[in-house]
N, C-alpha and C positions, 0 to 999 in steps of 0.2 A: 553562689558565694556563701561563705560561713555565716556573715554577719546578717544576710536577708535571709538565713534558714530560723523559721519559727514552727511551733508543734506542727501547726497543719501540715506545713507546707513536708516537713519530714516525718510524719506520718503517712501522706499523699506517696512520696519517693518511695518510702520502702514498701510502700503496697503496690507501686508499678511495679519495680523494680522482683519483686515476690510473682508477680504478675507472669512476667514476661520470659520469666525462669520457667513456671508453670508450665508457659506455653510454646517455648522450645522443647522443656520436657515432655510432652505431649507430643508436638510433633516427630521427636526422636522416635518415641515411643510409638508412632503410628508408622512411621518410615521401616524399624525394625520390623514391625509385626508383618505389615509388607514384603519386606524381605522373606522372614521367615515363612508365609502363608505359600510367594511364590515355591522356596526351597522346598516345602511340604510338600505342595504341587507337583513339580519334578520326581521327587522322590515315590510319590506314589504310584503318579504314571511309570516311573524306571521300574519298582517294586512289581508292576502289575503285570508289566514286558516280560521284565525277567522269569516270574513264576508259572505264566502262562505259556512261556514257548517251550517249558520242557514238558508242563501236562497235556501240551497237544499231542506232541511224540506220545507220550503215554496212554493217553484217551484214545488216539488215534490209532494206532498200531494196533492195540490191545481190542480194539471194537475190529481190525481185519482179520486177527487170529479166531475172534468168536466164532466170527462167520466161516472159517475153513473148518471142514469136516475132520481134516486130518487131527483138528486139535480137540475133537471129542473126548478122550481123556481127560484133557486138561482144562476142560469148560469150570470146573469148580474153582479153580487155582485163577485160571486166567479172572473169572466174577469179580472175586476178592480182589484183582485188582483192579480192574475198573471201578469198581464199588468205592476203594479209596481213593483213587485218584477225583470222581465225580465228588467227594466227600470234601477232600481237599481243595476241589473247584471252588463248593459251594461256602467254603472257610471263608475263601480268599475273596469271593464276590460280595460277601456281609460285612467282613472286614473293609472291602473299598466303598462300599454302597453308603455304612457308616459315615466313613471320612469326607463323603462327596454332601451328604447330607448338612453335615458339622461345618461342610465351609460355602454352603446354599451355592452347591454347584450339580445337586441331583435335575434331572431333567427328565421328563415327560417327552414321546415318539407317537402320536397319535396317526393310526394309517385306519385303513378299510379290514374290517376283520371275520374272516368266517365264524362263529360262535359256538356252534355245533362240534366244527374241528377241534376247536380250540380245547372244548370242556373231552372229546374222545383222546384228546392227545393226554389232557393231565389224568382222567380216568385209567390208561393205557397204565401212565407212568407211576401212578400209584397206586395200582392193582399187585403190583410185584410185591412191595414193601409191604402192604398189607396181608398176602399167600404167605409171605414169609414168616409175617410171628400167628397164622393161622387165624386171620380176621375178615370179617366179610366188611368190604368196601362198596356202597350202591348211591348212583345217583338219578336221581328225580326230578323232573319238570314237574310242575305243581300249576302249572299254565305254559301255553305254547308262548312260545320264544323267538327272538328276531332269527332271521337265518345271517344279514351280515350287521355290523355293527363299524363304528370308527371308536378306537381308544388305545392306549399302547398295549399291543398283545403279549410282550415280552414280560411288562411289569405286574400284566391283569394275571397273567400266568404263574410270576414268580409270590401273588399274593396267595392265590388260590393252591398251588403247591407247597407255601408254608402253612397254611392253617391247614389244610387236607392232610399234611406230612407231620408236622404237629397232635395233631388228635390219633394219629396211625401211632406215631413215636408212645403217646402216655396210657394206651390203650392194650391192657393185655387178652382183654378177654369180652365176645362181643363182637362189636363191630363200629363201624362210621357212614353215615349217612351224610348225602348232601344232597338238599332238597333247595331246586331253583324255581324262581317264579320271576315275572315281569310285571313292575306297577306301575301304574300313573300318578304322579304327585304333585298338583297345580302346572299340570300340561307339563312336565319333565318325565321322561323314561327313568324309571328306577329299576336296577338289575340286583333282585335280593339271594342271596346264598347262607343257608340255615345250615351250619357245620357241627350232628349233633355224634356224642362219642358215648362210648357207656367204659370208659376211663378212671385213672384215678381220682379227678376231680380238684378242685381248690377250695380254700377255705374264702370269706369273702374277704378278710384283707390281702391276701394271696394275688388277688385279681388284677389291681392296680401297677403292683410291682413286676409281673411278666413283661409288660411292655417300655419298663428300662432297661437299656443297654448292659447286656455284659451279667445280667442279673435272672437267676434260673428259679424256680418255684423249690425250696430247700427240701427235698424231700429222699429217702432212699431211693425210691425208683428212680430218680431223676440221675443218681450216679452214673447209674446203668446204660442212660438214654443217652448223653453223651451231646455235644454242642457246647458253643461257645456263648449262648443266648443273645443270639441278634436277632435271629429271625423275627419275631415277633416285633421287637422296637421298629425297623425295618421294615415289615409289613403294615405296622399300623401309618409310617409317616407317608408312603404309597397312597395308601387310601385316604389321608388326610387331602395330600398334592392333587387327588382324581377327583376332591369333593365332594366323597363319599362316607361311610360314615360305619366305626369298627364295634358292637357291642357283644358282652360277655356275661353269662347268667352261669353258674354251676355253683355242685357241694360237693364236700369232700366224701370219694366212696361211690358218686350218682353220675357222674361223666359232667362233661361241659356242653355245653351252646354256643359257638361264635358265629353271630348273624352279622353277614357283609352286607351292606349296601351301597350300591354305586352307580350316578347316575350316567346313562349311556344316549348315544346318539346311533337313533336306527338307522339304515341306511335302505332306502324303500319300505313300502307299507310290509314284506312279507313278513307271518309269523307262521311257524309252523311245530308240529310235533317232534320231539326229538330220540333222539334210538341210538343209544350210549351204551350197546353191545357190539361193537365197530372196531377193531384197532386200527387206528386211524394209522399214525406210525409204520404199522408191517405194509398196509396199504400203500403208503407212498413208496416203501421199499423195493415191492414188488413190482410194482409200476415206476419201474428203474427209466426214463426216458434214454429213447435209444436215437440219438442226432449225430449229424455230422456239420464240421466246423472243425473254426480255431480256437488253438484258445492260447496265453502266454502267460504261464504263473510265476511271478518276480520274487523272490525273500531270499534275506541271504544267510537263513539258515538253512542247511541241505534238507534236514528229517520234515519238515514242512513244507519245504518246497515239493518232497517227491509225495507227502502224504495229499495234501489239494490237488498234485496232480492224478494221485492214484486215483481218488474220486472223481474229478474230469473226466479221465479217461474208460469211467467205468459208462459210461454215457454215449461211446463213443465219438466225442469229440479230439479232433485232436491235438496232443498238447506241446508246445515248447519253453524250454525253462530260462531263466536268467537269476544272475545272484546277486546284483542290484540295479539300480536305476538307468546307470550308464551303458548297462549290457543291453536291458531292457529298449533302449533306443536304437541301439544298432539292430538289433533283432526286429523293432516292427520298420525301422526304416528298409532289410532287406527284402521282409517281408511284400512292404510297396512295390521295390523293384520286379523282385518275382510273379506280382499279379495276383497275389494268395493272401490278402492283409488279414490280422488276426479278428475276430469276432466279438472276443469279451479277453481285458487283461485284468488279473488280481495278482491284485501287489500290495505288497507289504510297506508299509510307512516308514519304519527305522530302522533304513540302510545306510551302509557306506558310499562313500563313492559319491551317490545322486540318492535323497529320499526321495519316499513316492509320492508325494506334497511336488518337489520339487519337478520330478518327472513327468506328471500330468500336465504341469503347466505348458510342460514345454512340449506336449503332446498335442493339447488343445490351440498353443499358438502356432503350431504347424498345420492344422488342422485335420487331424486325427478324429475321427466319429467313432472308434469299437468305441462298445462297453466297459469301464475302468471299475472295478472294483475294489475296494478299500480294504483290506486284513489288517487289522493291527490288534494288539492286550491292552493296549492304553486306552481304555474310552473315560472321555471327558466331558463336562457338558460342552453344549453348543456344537462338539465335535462333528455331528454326522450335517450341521448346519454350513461348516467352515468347507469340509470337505466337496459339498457339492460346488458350493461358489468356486472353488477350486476347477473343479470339472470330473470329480469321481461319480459316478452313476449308481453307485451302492454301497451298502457297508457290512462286511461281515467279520463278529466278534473273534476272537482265538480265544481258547482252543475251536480248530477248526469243527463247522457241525456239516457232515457231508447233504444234508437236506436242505441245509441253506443255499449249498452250491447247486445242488440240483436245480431248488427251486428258482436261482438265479439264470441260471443257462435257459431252464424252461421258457422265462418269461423272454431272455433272449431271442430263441430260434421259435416261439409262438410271434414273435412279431415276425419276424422272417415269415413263416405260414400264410399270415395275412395279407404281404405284402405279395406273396406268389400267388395268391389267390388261391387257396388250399392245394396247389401242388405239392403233390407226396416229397418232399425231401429229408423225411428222414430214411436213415439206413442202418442195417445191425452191422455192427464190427464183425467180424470174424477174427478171431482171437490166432495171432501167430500159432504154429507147431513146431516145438524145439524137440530135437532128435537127442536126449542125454542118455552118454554111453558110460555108464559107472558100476564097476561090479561091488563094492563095496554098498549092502543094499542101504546100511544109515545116513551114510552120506547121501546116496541117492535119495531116502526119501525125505531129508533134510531138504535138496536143493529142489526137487521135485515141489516142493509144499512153500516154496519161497516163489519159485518160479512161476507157479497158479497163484496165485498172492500178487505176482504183480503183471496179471492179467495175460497169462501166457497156456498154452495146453503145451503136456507132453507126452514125447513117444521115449520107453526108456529100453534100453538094450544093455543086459548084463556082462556080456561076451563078447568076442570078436565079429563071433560068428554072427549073429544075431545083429549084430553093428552095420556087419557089411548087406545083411539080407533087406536092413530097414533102410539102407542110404538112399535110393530113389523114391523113398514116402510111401504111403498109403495110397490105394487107388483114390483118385482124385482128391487129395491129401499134400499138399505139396510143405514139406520141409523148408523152414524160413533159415533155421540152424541150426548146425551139429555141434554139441560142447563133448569131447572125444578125451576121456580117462586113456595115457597110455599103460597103466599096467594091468592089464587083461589077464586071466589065467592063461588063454590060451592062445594067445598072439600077444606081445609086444610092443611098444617102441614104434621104431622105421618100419617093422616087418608088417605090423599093423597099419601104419598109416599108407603105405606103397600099396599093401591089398584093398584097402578104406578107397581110394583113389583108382584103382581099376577098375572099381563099379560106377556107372554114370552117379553124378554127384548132383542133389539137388539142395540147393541154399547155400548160405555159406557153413566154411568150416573152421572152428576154432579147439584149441588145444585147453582140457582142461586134467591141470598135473597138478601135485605136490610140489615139485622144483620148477626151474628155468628149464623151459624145454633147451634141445641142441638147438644154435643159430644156425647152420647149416642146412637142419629141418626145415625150419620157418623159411628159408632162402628154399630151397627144392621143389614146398609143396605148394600150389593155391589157398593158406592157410592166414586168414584172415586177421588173429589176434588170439593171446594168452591169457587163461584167467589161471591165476597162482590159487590153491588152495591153501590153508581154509577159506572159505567164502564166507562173505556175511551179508546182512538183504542189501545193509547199503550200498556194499561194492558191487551187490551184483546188481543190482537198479543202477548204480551210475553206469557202468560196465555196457549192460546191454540197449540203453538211452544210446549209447553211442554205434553201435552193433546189431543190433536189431528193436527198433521202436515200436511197438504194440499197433500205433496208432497208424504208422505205415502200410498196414494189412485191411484194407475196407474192402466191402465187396457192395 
């Protein structure tokens, strides 16, 4: 009431009253930021989706071209672009590492790690970078070393390939050295790495400012060297999380010193000598495991569905596809029926239809045992923690890495091994033979060089003549299919395809033309299916998925 309002009492009110305002506005203010934190959230993971389903296609493809001989020419051209596209990986993974940091959602993977491997892989991978601008790169044990260890290998890697890559980058002339040792320090394993450069160097106020964000050592050479300056900010919050510890000694003119330390958990007493003239990498390569099995790779984008499966299949395993969750169910449910259940599914997480969140579930409550493993570009923390509770059995990042697959199938069909008690059950593919009859020779060694690409052999015939002579295969060679050009020099049309068919016929036969072939033909002959030209890999990959399956030919 007016009359009982004296100073205190409306000094008291308007500081509640000031109060309460406050702290509405606070909570608005923490409800928005909420909001906004989540929106951030989404946008990043969409952000991370989106940019990394098209660099697979790109990293992916572009790594199947290297490997084919036919593209010996073009090894320089095709470099450059895997070089950038891996460049642009490594943008966009400083960029999210950044953001995941900034909102204390970065997260540490600690497993079992080989250590030896680990330092031939990044030696392997910075051996290149360093031939290139003409620098010697050598690493050194300075004391024998655990052989396995526990800690994230993905992050210990991504530390030791920015400072190794780092000192390679500001270094023209000369070289870089990384010298490893193992200490003890009040009974903890200390794992040290001495990263010395004979580089431009820094000045000592210089030293501090590297490791913020976004923020480069202002120097002419540094134009040149090109990044967006995360790495370092990035590397160093790594080894803060591993509690470990990042120091930095240089002058300008005299190179730098970045001594890593980081404490490790050995796993058994062994330590041993190491020998870091290995390419670990080609080694795995070449030691391509050759298995048989199933496999189902779910996404429902086509160019990564066929590229995870190209590398499946390189394995010999074999594969069937789905384009999302929903497919994915009908496919392993017929699979039960037939007696043939799949082995290992990877599936993509953001689909239509059914996600692969959602698909597992319902995989695991019907009681489903393969193998599920996880594809997705959106990694979050907690992620690969939520996904097992789910029922996925592993996780593998996109852009797809085919060693990851491998190394995933291996560990698959090794437990199979054990459980047969080492009976032999692997087995080599034997690779289809497709009979392509094209006299046009570019076309031909266009489709020829596509068709090896997506794990096929062939037999090519210019002619009629030559067509009709090759139609019942190679001594003990048998023909899976004929893709049959009708405009030949020297046969035709019908006149071809009536003589093509007088000769005993092994495999199927399809017509491959410029136009619509005649309906009357396709009604006449045992003529299987039409592929229209021009061809491209993907129509010819979906095309022959449905026509002749690679994976269908085991021996």
């Amino acid at each position: 009431m007016k009359s009982s309002i004296d100073e205190d009492v409306f000094e008291k009110s308007v500081r509640y009253a000031v109060s309460r305002k406050e702290l509405e506005f606070a909570r608005a203010m923490s409800q928005r930021n909420a909001a906004e934190n989540t929106a951030k959230d989404k946008f990043i993971a969409h952000l991370s989706h989106e940019l990394r389903t098209p660099l697979t296609s790109i990293l992916g493809y572009t790594s199947i071209l290297l490997e084919n001989d036919k593209t010996i020419p073009f090894q320089n051209e095709l470099k450059v672009i895997s070089n950038n596209g891996k460049h642009l990986l490594n943008l966009l993974n400083d960029v999210l590492d950044l953001s995941k940091i900034a909102a204390d959602k970065f997260e540490l993977r600690e497993k079992p790690t080989n250590l030896q491997e680990l330092l031939i892989e990044v030696n392997s991978l910075l051996t290149v970078s360093a031939i290139d601008k003409g620098l010697a790169l050598a690493f050194h044990s300075q004391t024998k070393l655990p052989e396995n260890i526990s800690l994230d290998d993905l992050r210990f890697k991504q530390i030791l390939v920015n400072l190794i890559g780092n000192a390679i980058k500001f270094t023209d002339v000369g070289g870089v050295s990384v010298n490893i040792s193992l200490m003890t320090v009040d009974t903890e394993n200390i794992l040290k790495f001495q990263i010395v450069d004979t580089g431009i160097g820094m000045a000592e106020q210089q030293i501090n400012s590297i490791f913020v964000p976004f923020k480069q050592v202002e120097d002419v050479y540094n134009r040149k060297a090109g990044g967006a300056g995360l790495g370092l900010s990035i590397t160093a919050e790594i080894v803060k999380q591993m509690g470990g510890k990042l120091e930095v000694k240089s002058e300008i003119g005299n190179g730098s010193i970045f001594t890593l330390s980081v404490p490790c958990k050995l796993l058994g007493d062994s330590l041993i000598d190491y020998d870091f003239n290995v390419d670990y990498k080609r080694e795995i390569e070449t030691k391509l495991p050759k298995l048989t099995g199933r496999a189902l790779v779910v996404d429902d984008v086509f160019e990564i569905r066929e590229l995870a499966g190209y590398f499946v299949k390189k394995t010999g395993v074999k594969v069937e596809f789905a384009s999302n969750g929903e497919q994915a169910l009908l496919k392993v449910a017929q699979a039960q029926r037939e007696n043939s259940p799949f082995d290992v599914i990877f599936m993509d997480l953001h689909m239509p239809v059914l996600t692969g969140e959602e698909t597992v579930q319902i995989l695991r409550k019907e009681g489903n045992k393969a193998n599920v493993v996880a594809m997705t570009a959106a990694l979050n923390k907690g992620l690969y923690k939520d996904l097992t509770q789910l029922g996925f059995d592993a996780l593998i990042a996109k852009p797809i890495d085919k060693l990851e697959i491998w190394k995933v199938l291996e560990n698959e069909f090794s437990q199979t091994v054990a459980q047969n008690k080492g009976q032999a059950i692997h087995k080599t593919q034997t690779k289809p033979l497709i009979h392509l009859v094209e006299d046009d020779m570019d076309s031909a060694n266009i489709m020829q060089m596509m068709l090896e690409q997506l794990d096929y052999r062939v037999l090519h015939s210019s002619t009629a003549k030559q067509a009709i002579a090759n139609a019942d295969g190679k001594s003990g060679d048998t023909i899976a299919l004929h893709l049959l050009d009708l405009g030949l020099p020297d046969l035709k049309g019908e006149a071809f395809i009536s003589a093509f068919f007088d000769k005993q016929i092994a495999g199927k036969v399809s017509i491959l033309s410029g136009s619509q072939p005649d309906s009357a033909l396709l009604e006449r002959f045992p003529i299987v299916d039409h592929l229209i030209k021009p061809v491209s890999k993907d129509m010819l990959c979906e095309w022959l998925q449905k026509n002749c399956d690679p994976s269908d030919f085991v021996s």
